[in-house]
LUMTIMAR-460636 format. One record per atom (N, C-alpha, C): residue number from 0; chain; atom name; x, y, z. Coordinates in steps of 0.2 Angstrom, whole numbers, plus 5000, padded with zeros to 4 digits. Layout:
REM LUMTIMAR-460636
> NUM / A / CA / X / Y / Z
...
This chain:
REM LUMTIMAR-460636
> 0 / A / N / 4904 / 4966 / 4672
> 0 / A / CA / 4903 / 4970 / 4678
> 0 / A / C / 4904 / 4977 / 4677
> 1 / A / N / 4901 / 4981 / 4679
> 1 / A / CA / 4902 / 4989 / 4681
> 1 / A / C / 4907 / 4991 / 4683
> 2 / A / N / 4911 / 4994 / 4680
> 2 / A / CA / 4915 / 5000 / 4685
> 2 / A / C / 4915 / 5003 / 4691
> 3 / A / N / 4917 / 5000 / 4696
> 3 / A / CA / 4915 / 5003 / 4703
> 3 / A / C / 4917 / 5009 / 4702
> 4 / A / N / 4916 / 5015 / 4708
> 4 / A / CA / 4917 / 5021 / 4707
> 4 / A / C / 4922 / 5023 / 4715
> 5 / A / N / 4927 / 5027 / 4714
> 5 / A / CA / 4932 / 5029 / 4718
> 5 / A / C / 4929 / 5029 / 4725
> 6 / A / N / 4923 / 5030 / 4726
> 6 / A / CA / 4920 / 5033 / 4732
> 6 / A / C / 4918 / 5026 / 4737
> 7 / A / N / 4915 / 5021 / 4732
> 7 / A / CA / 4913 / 5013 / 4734
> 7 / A / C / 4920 / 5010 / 4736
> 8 / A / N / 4927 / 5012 / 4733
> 8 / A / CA / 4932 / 5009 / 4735
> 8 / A / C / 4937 / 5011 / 4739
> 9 / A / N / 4934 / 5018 / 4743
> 9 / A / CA / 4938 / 5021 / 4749
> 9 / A / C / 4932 / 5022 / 4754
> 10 / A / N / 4926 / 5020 / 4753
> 10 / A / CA / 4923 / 5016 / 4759
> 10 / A / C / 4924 / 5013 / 4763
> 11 / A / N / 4925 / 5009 / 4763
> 11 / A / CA / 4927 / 5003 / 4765
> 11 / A / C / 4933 / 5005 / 4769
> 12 / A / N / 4938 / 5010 / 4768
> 12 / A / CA / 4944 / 5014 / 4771
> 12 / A / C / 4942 / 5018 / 4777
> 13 / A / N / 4938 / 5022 / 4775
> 13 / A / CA / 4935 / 5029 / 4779
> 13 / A / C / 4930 / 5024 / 4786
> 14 / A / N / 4927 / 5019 / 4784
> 14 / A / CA / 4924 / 5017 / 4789
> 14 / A / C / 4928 / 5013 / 4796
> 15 / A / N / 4933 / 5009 / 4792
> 15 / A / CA / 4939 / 5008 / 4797
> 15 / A / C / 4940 / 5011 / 4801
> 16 / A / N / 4944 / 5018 / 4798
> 16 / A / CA / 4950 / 5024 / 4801
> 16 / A / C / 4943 / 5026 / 4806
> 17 / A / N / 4936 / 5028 / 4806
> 17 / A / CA / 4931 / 5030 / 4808
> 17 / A / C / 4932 / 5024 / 4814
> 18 / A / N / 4932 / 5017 / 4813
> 18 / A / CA / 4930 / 5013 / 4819
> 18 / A / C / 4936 / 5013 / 4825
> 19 / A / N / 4942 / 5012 / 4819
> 19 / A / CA / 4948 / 5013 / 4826
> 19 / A / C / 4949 / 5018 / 4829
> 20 / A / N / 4947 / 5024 / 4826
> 20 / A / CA / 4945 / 5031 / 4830
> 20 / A / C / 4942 / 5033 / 4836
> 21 / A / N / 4937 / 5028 / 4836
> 21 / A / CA / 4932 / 5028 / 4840
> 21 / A / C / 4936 / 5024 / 4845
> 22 / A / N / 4936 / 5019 / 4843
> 22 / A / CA / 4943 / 5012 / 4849
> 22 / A / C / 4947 / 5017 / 4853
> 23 / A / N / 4949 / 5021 / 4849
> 23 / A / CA / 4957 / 5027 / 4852
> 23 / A / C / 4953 / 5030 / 4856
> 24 / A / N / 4946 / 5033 / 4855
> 24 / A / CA / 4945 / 5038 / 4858
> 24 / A / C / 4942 / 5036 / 4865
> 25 / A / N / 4939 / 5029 / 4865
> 25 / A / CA / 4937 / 5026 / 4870
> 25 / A / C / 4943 / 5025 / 4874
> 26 / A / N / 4947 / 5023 / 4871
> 26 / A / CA / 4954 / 5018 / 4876
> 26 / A / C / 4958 / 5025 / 4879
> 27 / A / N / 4955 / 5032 / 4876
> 27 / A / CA / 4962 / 5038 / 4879
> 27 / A / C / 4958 / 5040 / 4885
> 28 / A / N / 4951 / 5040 / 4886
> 28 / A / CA / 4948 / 5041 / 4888
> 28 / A / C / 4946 / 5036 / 4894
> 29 / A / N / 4946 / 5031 / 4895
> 29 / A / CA / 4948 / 5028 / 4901
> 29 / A / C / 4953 / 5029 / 4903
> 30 / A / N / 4959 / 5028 / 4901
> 30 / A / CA / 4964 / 5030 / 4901
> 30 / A / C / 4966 / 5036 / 4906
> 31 / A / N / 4964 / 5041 / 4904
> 31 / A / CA / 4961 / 5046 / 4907
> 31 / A / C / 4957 / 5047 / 4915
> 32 / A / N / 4953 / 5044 / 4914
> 32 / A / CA / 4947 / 5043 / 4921
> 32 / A / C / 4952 / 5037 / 4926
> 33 / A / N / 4959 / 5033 / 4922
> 33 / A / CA / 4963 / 5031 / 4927
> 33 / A / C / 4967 / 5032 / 4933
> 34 / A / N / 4970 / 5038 / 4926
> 34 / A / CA / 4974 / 5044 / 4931
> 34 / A / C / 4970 / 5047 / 4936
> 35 / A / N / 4966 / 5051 / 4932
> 35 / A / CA / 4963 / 5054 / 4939
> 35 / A / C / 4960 / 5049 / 4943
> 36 / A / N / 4958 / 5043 / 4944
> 36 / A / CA / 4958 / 5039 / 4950
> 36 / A / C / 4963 / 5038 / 4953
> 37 / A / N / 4969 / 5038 / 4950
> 37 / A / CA / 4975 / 5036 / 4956
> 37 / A / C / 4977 / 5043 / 4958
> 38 / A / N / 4976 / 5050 / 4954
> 38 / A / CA / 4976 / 5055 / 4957
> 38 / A / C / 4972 / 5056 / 4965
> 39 / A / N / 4966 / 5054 / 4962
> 39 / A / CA / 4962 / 5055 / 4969
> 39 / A / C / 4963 / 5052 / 4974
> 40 / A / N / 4963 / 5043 / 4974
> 40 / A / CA / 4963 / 5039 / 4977
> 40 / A / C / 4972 / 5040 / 4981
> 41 / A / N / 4977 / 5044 / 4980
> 41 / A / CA / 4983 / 5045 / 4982
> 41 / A / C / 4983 / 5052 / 4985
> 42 / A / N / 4978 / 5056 / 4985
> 42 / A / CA / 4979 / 5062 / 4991
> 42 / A / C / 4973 / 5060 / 4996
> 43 / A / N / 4969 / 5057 / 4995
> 43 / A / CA / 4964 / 5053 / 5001
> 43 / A / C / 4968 / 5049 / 5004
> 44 / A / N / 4974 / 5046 / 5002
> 44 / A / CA / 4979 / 5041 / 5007
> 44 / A / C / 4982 / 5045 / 5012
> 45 / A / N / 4984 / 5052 / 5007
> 45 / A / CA / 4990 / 5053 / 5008
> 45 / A / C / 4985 / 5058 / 5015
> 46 / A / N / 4980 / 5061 / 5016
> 46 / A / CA / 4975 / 5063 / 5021
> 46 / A / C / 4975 / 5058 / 5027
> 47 / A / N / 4978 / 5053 / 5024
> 47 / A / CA / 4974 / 5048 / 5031
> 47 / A / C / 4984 / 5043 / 5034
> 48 / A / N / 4988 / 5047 / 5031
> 48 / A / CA / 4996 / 5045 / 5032
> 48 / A / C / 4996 / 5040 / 5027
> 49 / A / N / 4994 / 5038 / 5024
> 49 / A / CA / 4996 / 5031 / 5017
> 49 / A / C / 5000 / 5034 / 5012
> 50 / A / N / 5005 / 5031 / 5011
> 50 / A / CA / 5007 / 5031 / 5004
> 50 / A / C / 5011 / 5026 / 5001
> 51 / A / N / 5012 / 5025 / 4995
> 51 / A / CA / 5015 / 5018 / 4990
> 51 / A / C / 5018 / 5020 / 4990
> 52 / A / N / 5026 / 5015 / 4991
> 52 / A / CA / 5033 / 5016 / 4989
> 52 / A / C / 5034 / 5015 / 4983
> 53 / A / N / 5041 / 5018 / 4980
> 53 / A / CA / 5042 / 5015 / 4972
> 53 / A / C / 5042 / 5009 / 4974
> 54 / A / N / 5043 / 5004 / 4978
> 54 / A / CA / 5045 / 4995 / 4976
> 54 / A / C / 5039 / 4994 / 4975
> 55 / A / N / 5032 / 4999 / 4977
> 55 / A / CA / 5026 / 4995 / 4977
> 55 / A / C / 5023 / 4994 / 4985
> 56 / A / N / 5028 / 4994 / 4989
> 56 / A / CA / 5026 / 4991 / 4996
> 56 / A / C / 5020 / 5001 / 4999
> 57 / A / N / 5017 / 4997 / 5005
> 57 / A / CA / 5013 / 5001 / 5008
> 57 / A / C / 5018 / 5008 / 5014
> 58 / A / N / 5016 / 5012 / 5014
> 58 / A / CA / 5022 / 5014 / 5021
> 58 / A / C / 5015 / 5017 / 5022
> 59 / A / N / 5016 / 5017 / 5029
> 59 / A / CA / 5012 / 5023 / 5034
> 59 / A / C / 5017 / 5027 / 5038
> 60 / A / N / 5016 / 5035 / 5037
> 60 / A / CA / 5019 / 5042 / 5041
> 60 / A / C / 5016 / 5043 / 5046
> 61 / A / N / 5018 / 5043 / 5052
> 61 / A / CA / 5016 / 5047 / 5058
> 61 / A / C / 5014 / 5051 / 5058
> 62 / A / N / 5011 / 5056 / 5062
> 62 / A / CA / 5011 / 5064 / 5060
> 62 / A / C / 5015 / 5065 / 5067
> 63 / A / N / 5018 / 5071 / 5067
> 63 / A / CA / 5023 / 5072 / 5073
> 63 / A / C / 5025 / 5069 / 5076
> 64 / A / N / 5028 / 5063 / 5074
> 64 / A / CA / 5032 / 5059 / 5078
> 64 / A / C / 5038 / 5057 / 5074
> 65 / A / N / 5046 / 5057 / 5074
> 65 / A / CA / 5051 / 5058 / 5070
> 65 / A / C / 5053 / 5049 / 5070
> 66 / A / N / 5059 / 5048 / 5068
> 66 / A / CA / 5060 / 5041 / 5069
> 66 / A / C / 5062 / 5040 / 5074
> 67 / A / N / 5066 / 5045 / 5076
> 67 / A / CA / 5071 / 5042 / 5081
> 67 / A / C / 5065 / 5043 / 5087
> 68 / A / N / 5059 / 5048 / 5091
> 68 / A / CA / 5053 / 5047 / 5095
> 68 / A / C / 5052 / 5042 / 5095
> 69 / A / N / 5049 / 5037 / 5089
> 69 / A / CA / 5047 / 5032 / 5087
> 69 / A / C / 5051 / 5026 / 5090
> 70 / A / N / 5056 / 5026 / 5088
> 70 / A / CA / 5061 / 5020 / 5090
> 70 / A / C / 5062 / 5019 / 5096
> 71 / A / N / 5062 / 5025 / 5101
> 71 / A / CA / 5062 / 5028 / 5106
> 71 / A / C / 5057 / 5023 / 5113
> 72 / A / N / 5052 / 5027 / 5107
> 72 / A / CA / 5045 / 5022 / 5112
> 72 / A / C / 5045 / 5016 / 5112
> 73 / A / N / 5045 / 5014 / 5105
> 73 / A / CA / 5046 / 5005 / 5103
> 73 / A / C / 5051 / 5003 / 5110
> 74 / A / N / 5057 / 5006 / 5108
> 74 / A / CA / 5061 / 5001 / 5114
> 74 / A / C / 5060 / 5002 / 5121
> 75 / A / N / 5058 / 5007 / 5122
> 75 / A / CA / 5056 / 5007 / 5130
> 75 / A / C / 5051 / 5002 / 5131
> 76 / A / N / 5044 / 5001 / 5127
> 76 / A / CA / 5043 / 4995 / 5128
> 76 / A / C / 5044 / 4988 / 5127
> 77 / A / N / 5047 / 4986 / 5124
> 77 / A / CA / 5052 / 4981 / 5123
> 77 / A / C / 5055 / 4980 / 5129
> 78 / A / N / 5061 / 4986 / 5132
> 78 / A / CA / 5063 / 4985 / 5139
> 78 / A / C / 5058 / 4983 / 5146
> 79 / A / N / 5052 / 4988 / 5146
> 79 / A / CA / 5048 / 4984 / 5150
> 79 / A / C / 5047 / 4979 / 5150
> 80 / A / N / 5044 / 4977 / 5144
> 80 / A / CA / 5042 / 4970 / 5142
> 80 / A / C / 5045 / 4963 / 5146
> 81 / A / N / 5054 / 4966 / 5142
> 81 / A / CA / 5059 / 4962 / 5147
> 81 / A / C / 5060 / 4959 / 5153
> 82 / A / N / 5060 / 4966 / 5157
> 82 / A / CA / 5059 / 4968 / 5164
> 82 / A / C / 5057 / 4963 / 5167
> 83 / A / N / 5050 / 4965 / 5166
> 83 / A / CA / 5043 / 4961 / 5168
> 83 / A / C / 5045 / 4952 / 5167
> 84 / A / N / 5048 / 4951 / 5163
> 84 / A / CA / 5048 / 4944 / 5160
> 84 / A / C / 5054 / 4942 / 5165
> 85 / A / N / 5060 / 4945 / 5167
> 85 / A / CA / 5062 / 4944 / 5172
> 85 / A / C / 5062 / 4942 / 5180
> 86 / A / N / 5058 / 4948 / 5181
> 86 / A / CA / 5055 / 4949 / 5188
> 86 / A / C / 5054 / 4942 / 5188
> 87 / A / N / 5046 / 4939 / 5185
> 87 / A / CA / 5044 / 4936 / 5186
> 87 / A / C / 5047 / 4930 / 5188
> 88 / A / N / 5054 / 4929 / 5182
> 88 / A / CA / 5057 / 4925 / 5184
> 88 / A / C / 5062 / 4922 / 5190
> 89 / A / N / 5063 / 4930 / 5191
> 89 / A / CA / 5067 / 4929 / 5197
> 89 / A / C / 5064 / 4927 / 5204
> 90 / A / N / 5056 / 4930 / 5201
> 90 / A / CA / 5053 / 4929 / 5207
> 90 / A / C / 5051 / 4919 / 5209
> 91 / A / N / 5051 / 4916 / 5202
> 91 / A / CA / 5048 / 4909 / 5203
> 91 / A / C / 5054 / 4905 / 5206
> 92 / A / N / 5061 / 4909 / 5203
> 92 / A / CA / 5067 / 4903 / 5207
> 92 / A / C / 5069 / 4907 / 5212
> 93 / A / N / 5066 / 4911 / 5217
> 93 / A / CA / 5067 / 4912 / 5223
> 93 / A / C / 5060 / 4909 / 5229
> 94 / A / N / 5057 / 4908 / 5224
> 94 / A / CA / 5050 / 4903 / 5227
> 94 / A / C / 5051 / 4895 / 5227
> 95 / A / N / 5055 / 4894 / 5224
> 95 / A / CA / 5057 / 4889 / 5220
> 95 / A / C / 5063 / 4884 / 5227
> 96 / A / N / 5067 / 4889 / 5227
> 96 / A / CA / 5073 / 4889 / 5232
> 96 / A / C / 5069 / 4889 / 5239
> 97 / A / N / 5067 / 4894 / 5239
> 97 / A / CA / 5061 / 4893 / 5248
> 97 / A / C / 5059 / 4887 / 5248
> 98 / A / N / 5055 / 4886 / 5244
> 98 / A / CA / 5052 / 4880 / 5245
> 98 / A / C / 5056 / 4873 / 5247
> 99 / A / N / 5062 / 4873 / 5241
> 99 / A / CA / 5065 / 4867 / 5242
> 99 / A / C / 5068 / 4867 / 5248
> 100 / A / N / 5072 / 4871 / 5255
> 100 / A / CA / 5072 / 4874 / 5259
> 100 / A / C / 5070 / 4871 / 5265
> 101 / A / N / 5062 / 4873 / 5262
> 101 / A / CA / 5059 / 4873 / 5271
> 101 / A / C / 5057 / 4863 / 5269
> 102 / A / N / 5058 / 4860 / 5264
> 102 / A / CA / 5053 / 4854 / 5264
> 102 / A / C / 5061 / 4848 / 5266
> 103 / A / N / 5065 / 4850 / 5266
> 103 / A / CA / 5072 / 4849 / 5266
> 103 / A / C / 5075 / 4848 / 5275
């Protein structure tokens, strides 16, 4: 056999470091193009009141409206709600009572 020569035997080297080179440069380079999608995709939320909490969960911001406002309106409606569910009620066992009453 011939004596291969130093160059035939760090070919085979050079073309590796060459392939996984390429791997890296593709892989940093997505990589890349991911950050700036979450970049992007997180000031487009954040224009429209979206954003992700550390745990991962979704919150939506108000715009000028504080928590305690918020809370504010929530239970007023709530108390109507009540009210109304009342009334009604009140009103069906006073019909209820008439009724038994006059048949009486």
């Amino acid at each position: 056999m011939a004596p291969s020569s130093a160059f035939s035997q760090i070919l085979p080297l050079i073309l590796t470091l060459a392939i996984v080179a390429g791997i890296g440069f593709v892989v940093y380079q997505v990589y890349l193009l991911a950050l700036q999608f979450r970049d992007y995709t997180a000031q487009r939320m954040e224009r429209k009141n979206l954003a992700f909490s550390k745990d991962g969960g979704l919150r939506l911001n108000l715009k000028d409206v504080s928590d305690e406002t918020y809370l504010d309106q929530t239970q007023s409606w709530f108390v109507k709600a009540w009210e109304l569910g009342v009334e009604e009620e009140n009103t069906n066992r006073k019909r209820k009572k008439g009724t038994l009453r006059k048949a009486a």
